[in-house]
Steps between C-alpha positions, in 0.01 A plus 500: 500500500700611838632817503838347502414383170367769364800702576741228390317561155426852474709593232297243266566493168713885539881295642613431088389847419640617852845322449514630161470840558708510847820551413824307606755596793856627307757308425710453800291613767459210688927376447524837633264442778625160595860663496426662845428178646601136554098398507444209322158394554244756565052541498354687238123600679277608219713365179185606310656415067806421653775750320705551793461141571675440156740780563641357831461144421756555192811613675448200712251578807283244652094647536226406675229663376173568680190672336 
């Protein structure tokens, strides 16, 4: 295995236990985030479960995500 692989899976079989037990941004904390700017596309480096993917997608912005 490369070691970009091995990193790529290092979390193994711990990301549903991880994203289980990481708790979600608050309500409105990205609307209020987006609020202070007109971006509408942005990159997301190291989206790792992807809740403030989820949280910034939903009010409408556009993600590229890299991991």
């Amino acid at each position: 295995m490369t070691p970009d692989r091995e990193r790529a899976t290092s979390f193994g079989s711990a990301v549903e236990s991880y994203d289980l037990a990481r708790p979600s941004y608050p309500t409105g904390a990205a609307e209020f985030v987006l609020g202070l700017t007109r971006v509408r596309h942005a990159i997301e480096v190291g989206a790792g479960t992807g809740k403030a993917t989820e949280a910034f997608v939903r009010p409408g912005l556009s993600i590229t995500c890299l991991e």
